[in-house]
Structures are given as structure tokens and as C-alpha cells.
Z-matrix of the N, CA and C atoms (Angstrom, degrees):
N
C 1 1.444
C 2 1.519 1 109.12
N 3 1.577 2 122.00 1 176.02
C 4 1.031 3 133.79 2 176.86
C 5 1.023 4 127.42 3 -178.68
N 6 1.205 5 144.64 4 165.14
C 7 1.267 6 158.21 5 -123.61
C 8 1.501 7 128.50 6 -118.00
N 9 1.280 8 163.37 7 60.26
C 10 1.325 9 118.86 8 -146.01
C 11 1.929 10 94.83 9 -104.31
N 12 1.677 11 91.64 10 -174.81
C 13 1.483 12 114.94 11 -169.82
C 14 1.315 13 97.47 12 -29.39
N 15 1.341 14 131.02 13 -50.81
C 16 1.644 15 134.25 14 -159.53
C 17 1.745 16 116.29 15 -74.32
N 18 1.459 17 91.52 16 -10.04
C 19 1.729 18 108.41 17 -163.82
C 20 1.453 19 121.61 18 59.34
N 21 1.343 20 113.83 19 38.70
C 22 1.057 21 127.50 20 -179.58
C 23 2.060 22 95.55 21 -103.85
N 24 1.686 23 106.77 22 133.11
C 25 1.362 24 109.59 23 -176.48
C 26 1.544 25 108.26 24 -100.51
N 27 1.421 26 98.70 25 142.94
C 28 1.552 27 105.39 26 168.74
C 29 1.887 28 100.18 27 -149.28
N 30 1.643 29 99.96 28 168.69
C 31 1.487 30 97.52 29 -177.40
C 32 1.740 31 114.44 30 172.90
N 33 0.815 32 165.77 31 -113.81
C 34 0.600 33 173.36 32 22.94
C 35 1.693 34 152.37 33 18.98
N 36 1.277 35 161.04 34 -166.21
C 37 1.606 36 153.95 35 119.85
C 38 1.523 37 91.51 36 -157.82
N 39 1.629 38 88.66 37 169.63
C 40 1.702 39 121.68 38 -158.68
C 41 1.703 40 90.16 39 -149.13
N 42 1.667 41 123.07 40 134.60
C 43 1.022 42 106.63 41 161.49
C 44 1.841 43 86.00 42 -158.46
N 45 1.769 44 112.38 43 150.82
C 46 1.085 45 117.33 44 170.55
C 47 2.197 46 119.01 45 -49.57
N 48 1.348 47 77.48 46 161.30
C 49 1.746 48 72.55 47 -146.96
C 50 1.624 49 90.86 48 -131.47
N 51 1.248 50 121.33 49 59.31
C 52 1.773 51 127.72 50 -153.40
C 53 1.887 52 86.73 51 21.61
N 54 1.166 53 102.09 52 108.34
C 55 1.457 54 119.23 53 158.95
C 56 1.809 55 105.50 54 70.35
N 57 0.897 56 120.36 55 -42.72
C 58 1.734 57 132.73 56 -164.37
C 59 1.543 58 92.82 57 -82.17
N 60 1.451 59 109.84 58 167.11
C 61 1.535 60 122.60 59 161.70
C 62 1.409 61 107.66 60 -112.28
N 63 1.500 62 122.16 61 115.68
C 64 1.314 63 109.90 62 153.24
C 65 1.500 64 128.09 63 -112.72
N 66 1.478 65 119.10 64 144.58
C 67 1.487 66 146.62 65 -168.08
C 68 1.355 67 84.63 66 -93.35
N 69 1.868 68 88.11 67 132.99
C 70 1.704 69 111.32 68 144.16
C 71 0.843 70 104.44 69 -146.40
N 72 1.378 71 124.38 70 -168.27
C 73 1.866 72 130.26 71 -161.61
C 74 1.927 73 93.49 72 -149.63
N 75 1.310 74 91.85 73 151.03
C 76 1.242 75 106.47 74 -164.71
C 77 1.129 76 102.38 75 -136.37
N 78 1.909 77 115.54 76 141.62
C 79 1.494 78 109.44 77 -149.31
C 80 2.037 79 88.47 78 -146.31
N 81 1.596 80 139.72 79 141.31
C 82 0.808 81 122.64 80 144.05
C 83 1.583 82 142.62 81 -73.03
N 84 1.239 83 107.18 82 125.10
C 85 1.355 84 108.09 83 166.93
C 86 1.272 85 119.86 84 -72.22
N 87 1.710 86 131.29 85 125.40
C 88 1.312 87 134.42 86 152.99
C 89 1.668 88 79.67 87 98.06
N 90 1.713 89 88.47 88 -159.31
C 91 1.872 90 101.24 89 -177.89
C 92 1.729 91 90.34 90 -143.47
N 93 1.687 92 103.94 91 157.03
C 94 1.311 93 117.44 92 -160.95
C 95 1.366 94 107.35 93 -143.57
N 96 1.371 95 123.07 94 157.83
C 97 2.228 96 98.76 95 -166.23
C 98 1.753 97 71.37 96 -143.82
N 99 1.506 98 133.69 97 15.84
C 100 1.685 99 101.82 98 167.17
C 101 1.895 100 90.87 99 -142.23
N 102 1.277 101 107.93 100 -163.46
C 103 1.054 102 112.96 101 -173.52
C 104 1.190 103 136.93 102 -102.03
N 105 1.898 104 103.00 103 53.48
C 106 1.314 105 106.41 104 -165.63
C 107 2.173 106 79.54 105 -145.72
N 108 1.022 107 106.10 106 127.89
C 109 1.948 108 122.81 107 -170.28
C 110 1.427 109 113.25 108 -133.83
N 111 1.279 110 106.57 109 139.44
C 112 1.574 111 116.25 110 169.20
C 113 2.009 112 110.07 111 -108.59
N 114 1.083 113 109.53 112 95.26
C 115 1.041 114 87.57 113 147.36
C 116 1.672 115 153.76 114 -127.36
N 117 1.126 116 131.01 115 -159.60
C 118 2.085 117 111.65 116 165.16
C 119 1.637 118 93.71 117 -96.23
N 120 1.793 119 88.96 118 160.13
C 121 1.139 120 109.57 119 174.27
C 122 1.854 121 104.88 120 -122.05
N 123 0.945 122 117.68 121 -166.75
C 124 1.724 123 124.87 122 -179.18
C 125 1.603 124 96.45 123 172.18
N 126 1.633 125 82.66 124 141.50
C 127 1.640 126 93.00 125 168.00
C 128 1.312 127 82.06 126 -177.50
N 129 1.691 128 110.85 127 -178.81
C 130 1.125 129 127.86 128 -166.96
C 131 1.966 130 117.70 129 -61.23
N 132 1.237 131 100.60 130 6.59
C 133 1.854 132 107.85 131 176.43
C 134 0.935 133 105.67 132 -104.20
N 135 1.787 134 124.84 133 -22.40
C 136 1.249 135 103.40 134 -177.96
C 137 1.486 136 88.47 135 151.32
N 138 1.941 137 110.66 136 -142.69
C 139 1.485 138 103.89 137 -160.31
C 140 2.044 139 83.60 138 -148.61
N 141 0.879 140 104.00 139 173.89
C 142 1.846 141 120.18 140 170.34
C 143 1.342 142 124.21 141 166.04
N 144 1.305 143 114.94 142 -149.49
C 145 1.775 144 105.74 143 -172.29
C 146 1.618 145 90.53 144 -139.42
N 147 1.279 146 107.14 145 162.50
C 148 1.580 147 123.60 146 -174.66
C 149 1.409 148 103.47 147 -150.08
N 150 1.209 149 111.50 148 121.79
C 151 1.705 150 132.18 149 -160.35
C 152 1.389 151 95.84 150 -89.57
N 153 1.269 152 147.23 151 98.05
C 154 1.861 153 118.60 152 170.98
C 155 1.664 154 104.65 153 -110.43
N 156 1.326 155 94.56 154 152.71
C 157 1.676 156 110.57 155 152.09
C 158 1.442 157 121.16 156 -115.18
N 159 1.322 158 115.52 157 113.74
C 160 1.380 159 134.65 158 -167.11
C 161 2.394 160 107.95 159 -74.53
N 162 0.926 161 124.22 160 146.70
C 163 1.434 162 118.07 161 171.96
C 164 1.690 163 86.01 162 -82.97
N 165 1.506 164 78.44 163 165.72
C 166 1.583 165 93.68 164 -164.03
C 167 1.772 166 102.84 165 -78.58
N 168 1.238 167 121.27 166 19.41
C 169 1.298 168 135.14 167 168.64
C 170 1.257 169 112.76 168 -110.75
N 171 1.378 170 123.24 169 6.84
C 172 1.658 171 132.22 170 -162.52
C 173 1.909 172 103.89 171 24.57
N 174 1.376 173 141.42 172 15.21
C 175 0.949 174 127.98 173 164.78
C 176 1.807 175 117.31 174 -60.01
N 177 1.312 176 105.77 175 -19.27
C 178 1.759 177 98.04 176 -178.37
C 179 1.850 178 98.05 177 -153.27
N 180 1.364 179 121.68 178 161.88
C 181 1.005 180 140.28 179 -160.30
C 182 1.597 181 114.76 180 -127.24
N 183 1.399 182 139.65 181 164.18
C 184 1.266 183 125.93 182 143.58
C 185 1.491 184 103.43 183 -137.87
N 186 1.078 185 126.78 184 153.84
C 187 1.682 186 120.26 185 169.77
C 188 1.122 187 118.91 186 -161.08
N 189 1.409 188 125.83 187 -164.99
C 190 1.574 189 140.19 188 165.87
C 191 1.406 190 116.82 189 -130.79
N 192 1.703 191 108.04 190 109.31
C 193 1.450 192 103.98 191 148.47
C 194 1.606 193 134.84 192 -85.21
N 195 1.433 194 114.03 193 172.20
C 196 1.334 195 108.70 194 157.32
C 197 1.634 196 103.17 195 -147.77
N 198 1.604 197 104.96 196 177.46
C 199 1.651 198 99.21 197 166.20
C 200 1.410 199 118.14 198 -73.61
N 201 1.338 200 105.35 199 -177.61
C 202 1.252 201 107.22 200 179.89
C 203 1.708 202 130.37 201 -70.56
N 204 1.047 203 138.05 202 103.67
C 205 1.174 204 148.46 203 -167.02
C 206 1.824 205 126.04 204 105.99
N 207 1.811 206 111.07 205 11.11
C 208 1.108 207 131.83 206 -167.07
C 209 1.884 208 96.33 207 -137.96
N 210 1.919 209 94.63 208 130.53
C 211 1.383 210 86.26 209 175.90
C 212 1.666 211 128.78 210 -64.45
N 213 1.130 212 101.41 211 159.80
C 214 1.719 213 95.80 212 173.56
C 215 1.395 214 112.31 213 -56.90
N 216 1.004 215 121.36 214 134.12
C 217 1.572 216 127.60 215 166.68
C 218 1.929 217 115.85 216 -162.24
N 219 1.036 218 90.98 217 13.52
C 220 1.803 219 101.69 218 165.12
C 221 1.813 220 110.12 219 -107.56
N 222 1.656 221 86.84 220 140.55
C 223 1.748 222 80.67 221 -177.30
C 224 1.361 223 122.97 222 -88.38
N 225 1.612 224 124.34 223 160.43
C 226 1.371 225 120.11 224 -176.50
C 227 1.512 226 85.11 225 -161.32
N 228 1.695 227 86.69 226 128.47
C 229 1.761 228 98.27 227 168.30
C 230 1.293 229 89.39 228 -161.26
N 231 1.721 230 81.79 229 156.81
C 232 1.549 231 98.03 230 -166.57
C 233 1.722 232 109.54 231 -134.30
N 234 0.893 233 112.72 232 -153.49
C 235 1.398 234 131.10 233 164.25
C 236 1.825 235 141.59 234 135.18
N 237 1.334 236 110.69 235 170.11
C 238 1.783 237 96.63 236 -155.75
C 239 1.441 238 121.34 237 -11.34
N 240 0.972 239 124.83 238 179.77
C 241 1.488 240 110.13 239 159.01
C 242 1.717 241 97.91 240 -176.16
N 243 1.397 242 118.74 241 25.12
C 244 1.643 243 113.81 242 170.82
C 245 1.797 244 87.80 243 81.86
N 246 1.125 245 138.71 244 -43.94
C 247 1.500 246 119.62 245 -174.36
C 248 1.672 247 98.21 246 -121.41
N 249 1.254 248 111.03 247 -155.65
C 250 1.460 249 114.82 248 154.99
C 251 1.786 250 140.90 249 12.15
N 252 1.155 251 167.11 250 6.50
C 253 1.495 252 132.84 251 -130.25
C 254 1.298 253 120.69 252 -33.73
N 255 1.174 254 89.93 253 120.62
C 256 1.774 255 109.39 254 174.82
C 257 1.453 256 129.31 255 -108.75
């Protein structure tokens, strides 16, 4: 992930895919000043939102996504990993 001038996050994810890797990109919605973010995701299933709370080191995350038009309530956490958070 990353940051731009506005501190608004966007970035990428990678997750096993029965055997395959699939890529999506991850985008914030709105603007946020602590360590708790909504943003969309997209990839080849489709699109939704992912709720995270960041440690106050933003090195790792925990949250809830869902699809699009369904609240988040699936988990997604991530953290450093030498490239990306994934």
C-alpha cells in the first residue's frame, strides 16, 4: 500500500486463488486522520468495501470486507511482508 500527498491509501492485494494468484487493487474511500479506513477493492469477482484498523505503527491491519452492496463482515488482515501488504 501507499500513501499519496492527500494521505489518502491505495495499493494493491494478492491472495491464493485454489492454486492461481489473483490481483486486485485497493482504493480509499472518503479521507480519514486516525487508524481506522474504508476502502473499495476490485478484482476479477467483482468490487466492495473493506473496513481496516491499522496498529498505531500502520505496519499490520485487521478488518472486514464485503461485496458490493452487503456489509463487511468477512475477515481481511494483512501486514508488512518485505513487498506490498497483503
Amino acid at each position: 500500500m501507499q500513501v499519496d500527498g492527500q494521505g489518502h491509501i491505495s495499493g494493491t492485494y494478492r491472495f491464493d486463488d485454489d492454486g492461481t494468484t489473483t490481483i486486485g487493487t485497493l482504493s480509499e474511500v472518503g479521507t480519514a486522520s486516525d487508524t481506522t479506513r474504508t476502502l473499495r477493492w476490485f478484482d476479477k469477482y467483482g468490487t466492495g468495501s473493506l473496513i481496516i484498523r491499522f496498529t498505531s505503527d500502520y505496519q499490520r491491519f485487521e478488518g472486514l470486507w464485503g461485496s458490493q452492496g452487503a456489509a463487511p463482515s468477512y475477515t481481511w488482515d494483512g501486514g508488512e511482508c518485505g513487498t506490498p501488504i497483503s
